[in-house]
Each structure stands twice: as structure tokens, then as C-alpha cells.
DSSP file (Angstrom, degrees, kcal/mol; ACC not computed):
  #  RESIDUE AA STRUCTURE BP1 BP2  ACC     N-H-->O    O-->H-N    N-H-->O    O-->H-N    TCO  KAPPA ALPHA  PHI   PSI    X-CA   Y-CA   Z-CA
    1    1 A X              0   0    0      0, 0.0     2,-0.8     0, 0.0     0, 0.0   0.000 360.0 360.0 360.0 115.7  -27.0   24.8    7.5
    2    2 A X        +     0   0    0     34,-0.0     2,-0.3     2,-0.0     0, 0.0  -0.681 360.0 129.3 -84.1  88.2  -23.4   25.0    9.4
    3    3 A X        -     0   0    0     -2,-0.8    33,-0.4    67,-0.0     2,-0.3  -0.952  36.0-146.0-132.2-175.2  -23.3   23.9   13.1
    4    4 A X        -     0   0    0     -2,-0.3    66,-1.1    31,-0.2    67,-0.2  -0.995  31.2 -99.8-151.2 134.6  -21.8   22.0   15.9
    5    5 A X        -     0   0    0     -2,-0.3    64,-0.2    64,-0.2     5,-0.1  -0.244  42.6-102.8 -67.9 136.1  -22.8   20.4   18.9
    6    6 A X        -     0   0    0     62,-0.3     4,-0.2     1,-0.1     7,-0.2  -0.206  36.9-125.1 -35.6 133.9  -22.4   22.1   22.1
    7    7 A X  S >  S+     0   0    0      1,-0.3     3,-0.5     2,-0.2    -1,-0.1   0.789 102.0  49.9 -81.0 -42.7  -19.1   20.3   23.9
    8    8 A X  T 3  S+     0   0    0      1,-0.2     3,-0.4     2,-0.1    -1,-0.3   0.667 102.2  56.2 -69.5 -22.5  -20.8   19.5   26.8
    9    9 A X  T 3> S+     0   0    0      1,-0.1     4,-3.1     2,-0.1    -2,-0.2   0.348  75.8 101.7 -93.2  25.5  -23.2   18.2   25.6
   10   10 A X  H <> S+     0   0    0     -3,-0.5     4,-1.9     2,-0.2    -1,-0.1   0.756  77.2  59.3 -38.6 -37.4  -21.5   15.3   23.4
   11   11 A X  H  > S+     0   0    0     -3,-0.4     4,-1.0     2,-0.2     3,-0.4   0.974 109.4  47.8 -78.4 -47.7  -21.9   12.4   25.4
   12   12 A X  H >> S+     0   0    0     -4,-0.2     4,-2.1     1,-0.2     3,-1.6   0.927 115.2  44.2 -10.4 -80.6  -25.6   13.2   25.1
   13   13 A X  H 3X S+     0   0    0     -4,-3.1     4,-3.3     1,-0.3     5,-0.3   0.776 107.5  56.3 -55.0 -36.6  -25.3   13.6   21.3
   14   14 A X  H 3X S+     0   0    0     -4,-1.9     4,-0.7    -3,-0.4    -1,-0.3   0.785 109.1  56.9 -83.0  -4.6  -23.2   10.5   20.7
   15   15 A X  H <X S+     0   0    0     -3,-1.6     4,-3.0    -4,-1.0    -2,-0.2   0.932 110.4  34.8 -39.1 -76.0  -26.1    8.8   22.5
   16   16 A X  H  X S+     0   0    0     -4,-2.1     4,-1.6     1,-0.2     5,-0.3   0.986 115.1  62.4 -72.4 -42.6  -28.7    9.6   20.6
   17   17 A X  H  X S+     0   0    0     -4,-3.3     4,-1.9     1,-0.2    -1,-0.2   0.890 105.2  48.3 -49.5 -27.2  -26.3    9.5   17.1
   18   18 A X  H  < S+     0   0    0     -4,-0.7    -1,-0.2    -5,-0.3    -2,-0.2   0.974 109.1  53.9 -81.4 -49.6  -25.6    6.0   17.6
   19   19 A X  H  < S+     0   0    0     -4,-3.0     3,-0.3     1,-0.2    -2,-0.2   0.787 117.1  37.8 -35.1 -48.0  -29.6    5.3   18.1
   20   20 A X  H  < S+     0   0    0     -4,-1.6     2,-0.7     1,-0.2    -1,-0.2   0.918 129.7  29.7 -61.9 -45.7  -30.4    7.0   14.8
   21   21 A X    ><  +     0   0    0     -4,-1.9     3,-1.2    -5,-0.3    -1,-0.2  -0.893  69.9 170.7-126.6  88.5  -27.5    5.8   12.8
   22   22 A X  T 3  S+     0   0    0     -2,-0.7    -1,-0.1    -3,-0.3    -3,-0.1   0.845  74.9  70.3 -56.0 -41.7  -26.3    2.1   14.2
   23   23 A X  T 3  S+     0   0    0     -3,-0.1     2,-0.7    -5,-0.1    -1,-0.2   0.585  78.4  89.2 -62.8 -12.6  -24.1    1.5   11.7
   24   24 A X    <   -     0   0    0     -3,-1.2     2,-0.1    -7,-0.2    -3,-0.1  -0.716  68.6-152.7 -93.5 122.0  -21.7    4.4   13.1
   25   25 A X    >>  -     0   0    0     -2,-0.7     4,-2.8     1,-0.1     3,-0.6  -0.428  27.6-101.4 -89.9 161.3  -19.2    2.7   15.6
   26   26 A X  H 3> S+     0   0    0      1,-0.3     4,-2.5     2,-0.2     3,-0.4   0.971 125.0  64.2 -55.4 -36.4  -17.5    4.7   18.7
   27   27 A X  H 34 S+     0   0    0      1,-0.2    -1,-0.3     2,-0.2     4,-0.1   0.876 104.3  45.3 -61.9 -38.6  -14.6    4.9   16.8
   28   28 A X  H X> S+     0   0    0     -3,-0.6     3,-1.9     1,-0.2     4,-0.8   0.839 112.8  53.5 -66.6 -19.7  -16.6    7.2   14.0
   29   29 A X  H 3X S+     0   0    0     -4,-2.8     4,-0.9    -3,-0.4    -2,-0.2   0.790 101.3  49.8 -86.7 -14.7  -17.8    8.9   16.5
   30   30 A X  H 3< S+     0   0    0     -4,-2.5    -1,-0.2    -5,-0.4    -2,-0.1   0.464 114.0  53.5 -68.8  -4.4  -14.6    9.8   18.2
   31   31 A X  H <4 S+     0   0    0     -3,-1.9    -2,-0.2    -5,-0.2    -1,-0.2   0.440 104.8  54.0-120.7  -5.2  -13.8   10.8   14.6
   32   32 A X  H >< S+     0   0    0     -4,-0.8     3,-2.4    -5,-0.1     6,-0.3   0.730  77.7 177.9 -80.5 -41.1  -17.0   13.1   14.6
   33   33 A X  T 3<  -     0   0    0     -4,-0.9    -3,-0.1     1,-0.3     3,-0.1   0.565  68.5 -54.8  37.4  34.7  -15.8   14.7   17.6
   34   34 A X  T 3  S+     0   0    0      1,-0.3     2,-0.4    -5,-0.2    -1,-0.3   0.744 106.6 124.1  87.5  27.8  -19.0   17.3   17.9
   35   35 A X    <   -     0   0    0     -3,-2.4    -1,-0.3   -31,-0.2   -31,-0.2  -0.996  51.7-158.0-135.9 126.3  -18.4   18.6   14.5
   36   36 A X  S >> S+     0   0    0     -2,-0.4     3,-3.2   -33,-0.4     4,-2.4   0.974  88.6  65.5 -72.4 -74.3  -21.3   18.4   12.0
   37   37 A X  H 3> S+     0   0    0      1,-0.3     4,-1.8   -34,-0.2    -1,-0.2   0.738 107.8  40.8  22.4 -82.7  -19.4   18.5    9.0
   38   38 A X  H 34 S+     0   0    0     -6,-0.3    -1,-0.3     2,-0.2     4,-0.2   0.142 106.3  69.5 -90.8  19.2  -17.7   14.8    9.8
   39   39 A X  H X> S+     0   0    0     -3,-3.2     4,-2.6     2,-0.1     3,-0.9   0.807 107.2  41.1 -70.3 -63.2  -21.6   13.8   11.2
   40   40 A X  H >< S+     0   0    0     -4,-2.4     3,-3.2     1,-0.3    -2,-0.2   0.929 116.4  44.9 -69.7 -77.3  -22.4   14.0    7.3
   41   41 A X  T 3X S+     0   0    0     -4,-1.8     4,-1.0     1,-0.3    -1,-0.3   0.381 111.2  47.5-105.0  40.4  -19.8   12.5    6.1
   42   42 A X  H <> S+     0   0    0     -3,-0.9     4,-1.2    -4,-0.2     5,-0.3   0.728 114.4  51.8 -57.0 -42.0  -19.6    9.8    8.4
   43   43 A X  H <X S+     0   0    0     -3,-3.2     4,-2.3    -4,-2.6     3,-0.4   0.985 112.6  52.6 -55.8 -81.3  -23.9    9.3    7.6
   44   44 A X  H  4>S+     0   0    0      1,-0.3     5,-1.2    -4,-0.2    -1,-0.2   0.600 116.4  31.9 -56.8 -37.4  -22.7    9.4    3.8
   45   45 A X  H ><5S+     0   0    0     -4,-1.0     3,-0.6    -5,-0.2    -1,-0.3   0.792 121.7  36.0 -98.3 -13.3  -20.1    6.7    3.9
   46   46 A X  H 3<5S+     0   0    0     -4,-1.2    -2,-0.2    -3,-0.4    -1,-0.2   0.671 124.0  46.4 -96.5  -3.2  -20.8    3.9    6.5
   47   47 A X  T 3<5S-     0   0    0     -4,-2.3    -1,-0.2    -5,-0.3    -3,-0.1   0.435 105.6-129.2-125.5  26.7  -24.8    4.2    5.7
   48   48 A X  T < 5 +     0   0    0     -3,-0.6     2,-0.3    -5,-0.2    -3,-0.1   0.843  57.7 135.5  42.1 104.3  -24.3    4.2    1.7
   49   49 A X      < -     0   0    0     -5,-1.2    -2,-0.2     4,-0.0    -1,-0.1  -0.825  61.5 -93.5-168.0 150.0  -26.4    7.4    0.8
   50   50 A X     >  -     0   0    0     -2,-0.3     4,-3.0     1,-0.1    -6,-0.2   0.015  36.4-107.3 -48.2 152.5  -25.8   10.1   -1.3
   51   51 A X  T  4 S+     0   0    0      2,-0.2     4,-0.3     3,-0.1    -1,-0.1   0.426 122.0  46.0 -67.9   5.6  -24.0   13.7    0.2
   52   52 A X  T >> S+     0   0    0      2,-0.1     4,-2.0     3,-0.1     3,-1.1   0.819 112.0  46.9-111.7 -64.0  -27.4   15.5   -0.2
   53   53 A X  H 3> S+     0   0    0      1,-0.3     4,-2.8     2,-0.2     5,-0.2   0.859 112.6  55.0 -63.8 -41.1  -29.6   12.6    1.5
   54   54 A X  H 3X S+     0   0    0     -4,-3.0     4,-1.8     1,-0.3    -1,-0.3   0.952 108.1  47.3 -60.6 -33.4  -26.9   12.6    4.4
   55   55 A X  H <>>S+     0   0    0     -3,-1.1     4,-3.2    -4,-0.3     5,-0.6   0.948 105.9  56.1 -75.2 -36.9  -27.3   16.2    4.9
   56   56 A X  H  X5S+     0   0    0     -4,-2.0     4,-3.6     2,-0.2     5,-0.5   0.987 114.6  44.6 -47.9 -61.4  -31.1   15.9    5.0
   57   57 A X  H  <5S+     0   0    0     -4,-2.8    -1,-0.2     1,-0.3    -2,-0.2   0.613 109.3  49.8 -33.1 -38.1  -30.7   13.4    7.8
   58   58 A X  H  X5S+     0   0    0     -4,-1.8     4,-1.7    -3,-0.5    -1,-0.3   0.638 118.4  38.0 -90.8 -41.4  -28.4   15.0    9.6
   59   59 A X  H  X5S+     0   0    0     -4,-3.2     4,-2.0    -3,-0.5    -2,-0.2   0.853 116.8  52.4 -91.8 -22.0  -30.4   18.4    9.6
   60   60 A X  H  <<S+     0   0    0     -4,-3.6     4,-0.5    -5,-0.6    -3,-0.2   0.881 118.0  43.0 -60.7 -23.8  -34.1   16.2   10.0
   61   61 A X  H >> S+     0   0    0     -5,-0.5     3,-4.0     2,-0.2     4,-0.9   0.962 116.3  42.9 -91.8 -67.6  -32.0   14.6   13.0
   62   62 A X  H >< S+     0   0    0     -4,-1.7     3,-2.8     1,-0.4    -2,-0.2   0.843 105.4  62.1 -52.6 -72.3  -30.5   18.2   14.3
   63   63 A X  G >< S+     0   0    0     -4,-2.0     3,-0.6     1,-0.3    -1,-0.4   0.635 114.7  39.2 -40.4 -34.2  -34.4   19.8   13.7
   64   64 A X  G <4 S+     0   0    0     -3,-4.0    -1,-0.3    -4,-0.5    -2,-0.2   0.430 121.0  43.2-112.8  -8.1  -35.3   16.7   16.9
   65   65 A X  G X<  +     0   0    0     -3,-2.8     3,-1.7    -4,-0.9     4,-0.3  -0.061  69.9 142.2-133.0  29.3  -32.2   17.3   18.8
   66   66 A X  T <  S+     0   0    0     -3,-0.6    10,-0.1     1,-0.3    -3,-0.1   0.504  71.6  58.8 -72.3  14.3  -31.9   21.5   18.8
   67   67 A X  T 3  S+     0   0    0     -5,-0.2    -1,-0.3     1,-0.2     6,-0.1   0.120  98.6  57.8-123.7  20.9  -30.6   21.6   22.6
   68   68 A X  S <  S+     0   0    0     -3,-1.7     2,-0.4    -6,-0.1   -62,-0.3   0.361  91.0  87.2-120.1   6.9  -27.8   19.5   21.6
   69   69 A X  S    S-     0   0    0     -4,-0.3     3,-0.2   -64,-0.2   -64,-0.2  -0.881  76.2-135.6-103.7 136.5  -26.6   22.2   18.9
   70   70 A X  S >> S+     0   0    0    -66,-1.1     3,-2.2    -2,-0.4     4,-1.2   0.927  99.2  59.0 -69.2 -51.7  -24.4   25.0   20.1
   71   71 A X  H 3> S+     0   0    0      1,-0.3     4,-0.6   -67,-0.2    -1,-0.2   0.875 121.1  26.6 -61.2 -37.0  -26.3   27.9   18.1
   72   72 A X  H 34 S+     0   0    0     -3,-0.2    -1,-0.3     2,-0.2    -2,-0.2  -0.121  99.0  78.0-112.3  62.3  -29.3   27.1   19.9
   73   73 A X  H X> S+     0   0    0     -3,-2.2     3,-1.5    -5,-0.1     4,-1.1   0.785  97.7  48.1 -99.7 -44.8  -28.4   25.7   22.7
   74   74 A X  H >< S+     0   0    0     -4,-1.2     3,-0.8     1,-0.2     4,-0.4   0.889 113.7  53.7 -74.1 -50.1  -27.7   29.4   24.2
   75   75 A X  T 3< S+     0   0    0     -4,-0.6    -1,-0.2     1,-0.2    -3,-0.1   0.537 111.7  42.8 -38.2 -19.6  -31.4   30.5   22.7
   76   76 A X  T X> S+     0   0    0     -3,-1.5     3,-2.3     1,-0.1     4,-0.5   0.654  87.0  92.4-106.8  -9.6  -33.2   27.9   24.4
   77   77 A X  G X< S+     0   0    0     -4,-1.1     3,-0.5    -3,-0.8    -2,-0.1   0.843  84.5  57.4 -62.0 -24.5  -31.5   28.0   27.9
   78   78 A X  G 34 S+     0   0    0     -4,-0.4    -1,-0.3     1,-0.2    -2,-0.1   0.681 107.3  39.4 -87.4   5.3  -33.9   30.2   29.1
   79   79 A X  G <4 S+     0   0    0     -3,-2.3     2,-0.6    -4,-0.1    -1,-0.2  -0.021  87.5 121.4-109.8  29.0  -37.3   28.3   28.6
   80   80 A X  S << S+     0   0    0     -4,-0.5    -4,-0.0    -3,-0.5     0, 0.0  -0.928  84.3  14.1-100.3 111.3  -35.6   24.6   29.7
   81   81 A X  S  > S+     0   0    0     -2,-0.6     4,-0.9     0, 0.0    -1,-0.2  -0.429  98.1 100.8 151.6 -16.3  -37.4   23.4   32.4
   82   82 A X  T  4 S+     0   0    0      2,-0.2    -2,-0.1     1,-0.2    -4,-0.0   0.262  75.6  58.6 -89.3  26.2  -40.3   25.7   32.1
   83   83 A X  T  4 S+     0   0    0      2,-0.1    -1,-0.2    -4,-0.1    -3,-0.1   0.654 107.3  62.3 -69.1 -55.4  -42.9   22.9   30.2
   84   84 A X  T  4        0   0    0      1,-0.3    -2,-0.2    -3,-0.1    -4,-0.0   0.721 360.0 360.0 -50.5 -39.9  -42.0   21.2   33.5
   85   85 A X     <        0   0    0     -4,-0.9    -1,-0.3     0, 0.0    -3,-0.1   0.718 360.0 360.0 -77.8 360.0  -43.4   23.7   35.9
């Protein structure tokens, strides 16, 4: 599955990436730069795991985070806020 986080929301996203994955410092994540791609293989090398396990991670993580991903970010923008009313 190919995508990339929405641009504006990055600071968001590098939020929650460092919570899941600690072991990635700002400096990978400046090197991640919204791009899914260098997500994985940032996951694969600083958290020793195989290139298939990173990408399960990385889409199990993206499946919890879909309003920080550009393809649906634009699908979901009309029901966000409407749990809330």
C-alpha cells in the first residue's frame, strides 16, 4: 500500500511516530519528511525487523492514524467532527 502523510499534518504525525516507534530520533524523522517509503525503512533499520514486518507496522500504525494519510484525509474531511455533535 503506497501513501504519504498529508503536509500539514506532519507535526501531528511525527508526534504520534515517535510514540509508536521511540527508537526513531528527530533527526530520522526530518529524514522521513511525510513520506512513507522512508517511514519503513527507517522502522526496518533503527528497530532491527525485517522489510516485510516494517511494512506491517507501518500499515497496522497507518490503519489507526487514517486522517493523517493524504489519500484519506480528503475522504474523511466531511464526517470530522460529526461523532462530536
Amino acid at each position: 500500500m503506497e501513501w504519504d502523510f498529508e503536509k500539514n499534518q506532519w507535526p501531528e504525525a511525527r508526534n504520534r511516530i515517535k510514540s509508536e516507534w521511540r527508537e526513531l530520533s528527530d533527526g530520522h524523522l526530518d529524514e522521513i519528511d511525510a513520506r512513507r517509503e522512508m517511514l519503513v525503512v527507517m522502522v526496518e533499520r533503527h528497530c532491527t525487523v525485517n522489510v516485510a514486518t516494517a511494512n506491517e507496522q507501518v500499515d497496522d500504525w497507518a490503519s489507526r492514524n487514517r486522517d493523517l494519510i493524504a489519500e484519506t484525509a480528503e475522504q474523511i474531511k466531511p464526517y470530522v467532527g460529526i461523532a462530536r455533535q
